[in-house]
N, C-alpha and C positions, 0 to 999 in steps of 0.2 A: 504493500500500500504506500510506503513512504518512496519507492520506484514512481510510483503512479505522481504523486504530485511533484516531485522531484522537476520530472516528464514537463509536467504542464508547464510548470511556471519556465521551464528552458524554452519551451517554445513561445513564451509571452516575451522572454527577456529575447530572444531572437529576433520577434518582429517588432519590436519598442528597437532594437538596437540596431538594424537594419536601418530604419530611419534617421531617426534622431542620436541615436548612443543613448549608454546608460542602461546597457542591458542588465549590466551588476549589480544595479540597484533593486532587482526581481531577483535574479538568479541567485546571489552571494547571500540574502539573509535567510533563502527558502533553505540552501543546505545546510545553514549553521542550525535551521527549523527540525529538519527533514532527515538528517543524518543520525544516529545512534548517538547519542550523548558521548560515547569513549571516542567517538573516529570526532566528533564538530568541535571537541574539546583541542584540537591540535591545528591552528590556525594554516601553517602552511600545508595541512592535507586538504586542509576546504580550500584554500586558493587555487593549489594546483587542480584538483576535481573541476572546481569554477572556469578555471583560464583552457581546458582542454575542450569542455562544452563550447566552450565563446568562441575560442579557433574553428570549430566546423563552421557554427553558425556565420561569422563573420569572413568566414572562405565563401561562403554560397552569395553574402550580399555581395561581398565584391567583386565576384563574376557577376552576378547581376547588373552591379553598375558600369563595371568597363565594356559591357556591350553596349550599353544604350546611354553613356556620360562621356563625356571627351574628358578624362584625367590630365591634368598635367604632368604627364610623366619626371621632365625633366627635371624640375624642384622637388616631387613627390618620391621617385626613387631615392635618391641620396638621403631625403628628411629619414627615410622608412630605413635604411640601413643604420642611420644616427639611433633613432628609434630600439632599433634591434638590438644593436649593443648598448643602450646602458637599461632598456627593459631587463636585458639577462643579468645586469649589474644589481638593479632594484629588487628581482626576483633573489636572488644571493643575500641582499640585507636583509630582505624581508625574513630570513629565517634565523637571521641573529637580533634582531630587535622588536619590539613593539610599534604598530602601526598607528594606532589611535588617536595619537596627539594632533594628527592631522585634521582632524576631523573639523575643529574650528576655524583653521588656515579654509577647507573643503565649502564649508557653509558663508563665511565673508566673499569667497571668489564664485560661488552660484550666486548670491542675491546680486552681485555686482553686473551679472552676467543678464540675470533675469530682469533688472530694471532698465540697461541699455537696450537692450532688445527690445522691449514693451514700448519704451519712448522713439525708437528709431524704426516707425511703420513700416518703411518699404525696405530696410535692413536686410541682405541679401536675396533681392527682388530678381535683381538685374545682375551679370557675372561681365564686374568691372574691375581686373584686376590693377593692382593699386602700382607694383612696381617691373622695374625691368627685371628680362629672365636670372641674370646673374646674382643681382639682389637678391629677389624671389628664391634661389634654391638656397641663398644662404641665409634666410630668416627662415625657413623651412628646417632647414637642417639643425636649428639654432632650438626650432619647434620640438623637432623631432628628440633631442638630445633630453629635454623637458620634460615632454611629458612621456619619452619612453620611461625614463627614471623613474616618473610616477608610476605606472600602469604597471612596471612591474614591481614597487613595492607596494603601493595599496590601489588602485585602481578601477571604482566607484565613480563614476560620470566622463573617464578620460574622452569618451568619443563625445559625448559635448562641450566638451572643454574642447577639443581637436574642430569639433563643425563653429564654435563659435569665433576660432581664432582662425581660419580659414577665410570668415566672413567679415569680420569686424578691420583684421590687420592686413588682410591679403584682398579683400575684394571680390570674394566669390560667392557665387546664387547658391543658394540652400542647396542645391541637388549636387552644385559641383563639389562643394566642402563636404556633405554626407558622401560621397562616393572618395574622396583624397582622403576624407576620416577613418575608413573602411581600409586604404590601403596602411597605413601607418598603423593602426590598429591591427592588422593583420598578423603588421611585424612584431608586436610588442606581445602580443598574445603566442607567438607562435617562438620566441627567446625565452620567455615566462615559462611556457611549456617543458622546454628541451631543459632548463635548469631544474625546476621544481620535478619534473620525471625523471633524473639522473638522481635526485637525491632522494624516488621513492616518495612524493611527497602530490601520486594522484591515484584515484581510487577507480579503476578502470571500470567496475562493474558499474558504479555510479555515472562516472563522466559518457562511457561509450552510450548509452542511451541517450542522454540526457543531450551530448552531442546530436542525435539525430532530429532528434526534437526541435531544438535550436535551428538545424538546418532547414528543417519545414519553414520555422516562423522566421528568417533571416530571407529565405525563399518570398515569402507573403509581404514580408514586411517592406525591399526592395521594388518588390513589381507595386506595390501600391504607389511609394513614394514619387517613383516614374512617371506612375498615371496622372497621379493627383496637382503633381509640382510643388513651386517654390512655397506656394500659401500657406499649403495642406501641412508642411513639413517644418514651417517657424511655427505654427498653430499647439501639434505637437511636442516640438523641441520646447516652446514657453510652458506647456503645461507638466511636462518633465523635469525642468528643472526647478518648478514651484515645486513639488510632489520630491523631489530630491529636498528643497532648501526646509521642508518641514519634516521629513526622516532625519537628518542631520544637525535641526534644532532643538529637538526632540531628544536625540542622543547626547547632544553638547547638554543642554539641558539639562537631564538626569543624573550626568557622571558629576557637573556642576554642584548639585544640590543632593548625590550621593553620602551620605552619614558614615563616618569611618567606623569599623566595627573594633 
């Protein structure tokens, strides 16, 4: 039974994150939920489980997208190899420290996110990108070096964080930043992987399901965002990161007002 909803919510975190990102915001607390109290008890067993599901589902969006989205490769590639290695870097801390303190850094940079986007309507409307190609790969790469480091130590909203700095800093329409989020995401998910399963630290009978699941809903989530465009997909991404910035206040909150024993 805990198979079964495991299942589900991968496939919601797949089509939430096909879109918008922010699949880990569904998929990461249902296994810390969902998992046997001895195996949720060992944080980097839940990540690595998490980050192996998210790699299927996030392979399937972004073949989706490079069919039907003109990528810019040429800044995108090099961002995603930046990406790659210090994801594998972040994935390696992660297993000698504690993630948590981030969480209020995490909640300051959603609200910041969520209220320029609200006030700036047509806010990646139109794909007007801002600088020259050479620029461009090296504020990419600059990206990539960022928030791979994130993504692989704690990694909770990275792909809106990834679609909002595509838009905001670089000049690109909702569909192009969701699809260049998809590839860098790709990378950082798939260095997280190779580190976190070298040290034993993914639970295959959990993750390989839970992986196809994901793939459905990365599959669904993708072909909509295509259909629907640029509208359909800030409409979403605003209402995910509201829906992040009170999970995250919520927690800050608690541990805040937590009573030492």
């Amino acid at each position: 039974m805990d198979l079964f909803w495991l299942s589900l919510f991968a496939f919601l975190a797949g089509f939430i994150d096909a879109v918008v990102g922010g699949g880990g915001l569904i998929q990461l607390p249902a296994l810390f939920v969902f998992l046997p109290a001895n195996l949720a008890a060992s944080v980097p067993l839940v990540f690595g489980t998490n980050k192996l599901s998210s790699l299927c589902g996030t392979s399937m969006a972004l073949l989706q997208y490079a069919r039907r989205v003109k990528i810019p490769w040429r800044s995108i590639l090099p961002a995603g190899i930046a990406a790659f290695a210090f994801s594998a870097l972040g994935a390696r801390i992660v297993q000698l420290v504690h993630s948590d303190f981030l969480k209020p850094l995490v909640l300051v940079l959603l609200t910041g996110v969520a209220i320029y986007t609200y006030r700036q309507k047509t806010l990646g409307h139109l794909h007007a990108p801002k600088f020259l190609a050479n620029h461009e790969r090296g504020f990419a790469v600059v990206v990539g070096v960022a928030i791979g480091f994130y993504d692989g130590f704690f990694g909770p909203g990275t792909g809106s964080f990834l679609i909002f700095i595509f838009i905001g800093l670089f000049g690109f329409d909702f569909l192009t930043a969701s699809a260049s989020a998809k590839a860098i995401n790709f990378a950082t998910n798939l260095a997280a992987v190779i580190v976190l399963a070298a040290n034993g630290c993914v639970l295959y009978e959990y993750a390989l399901p839970m992986g196809l699941c994901n793939v459905v809903g990365a599959l669904l989530g993708a072909r909509l965002a295509i259909l629907k465009g640029n509208r359909f997909v800030r409409v979403l991404f605003l209402a995910l990161v509201v829906i992040m910035i009170a999970r995250y206040g919520y927690e800050t909150l608690r541990e805040l007002t937590r009573v030492p024993k």
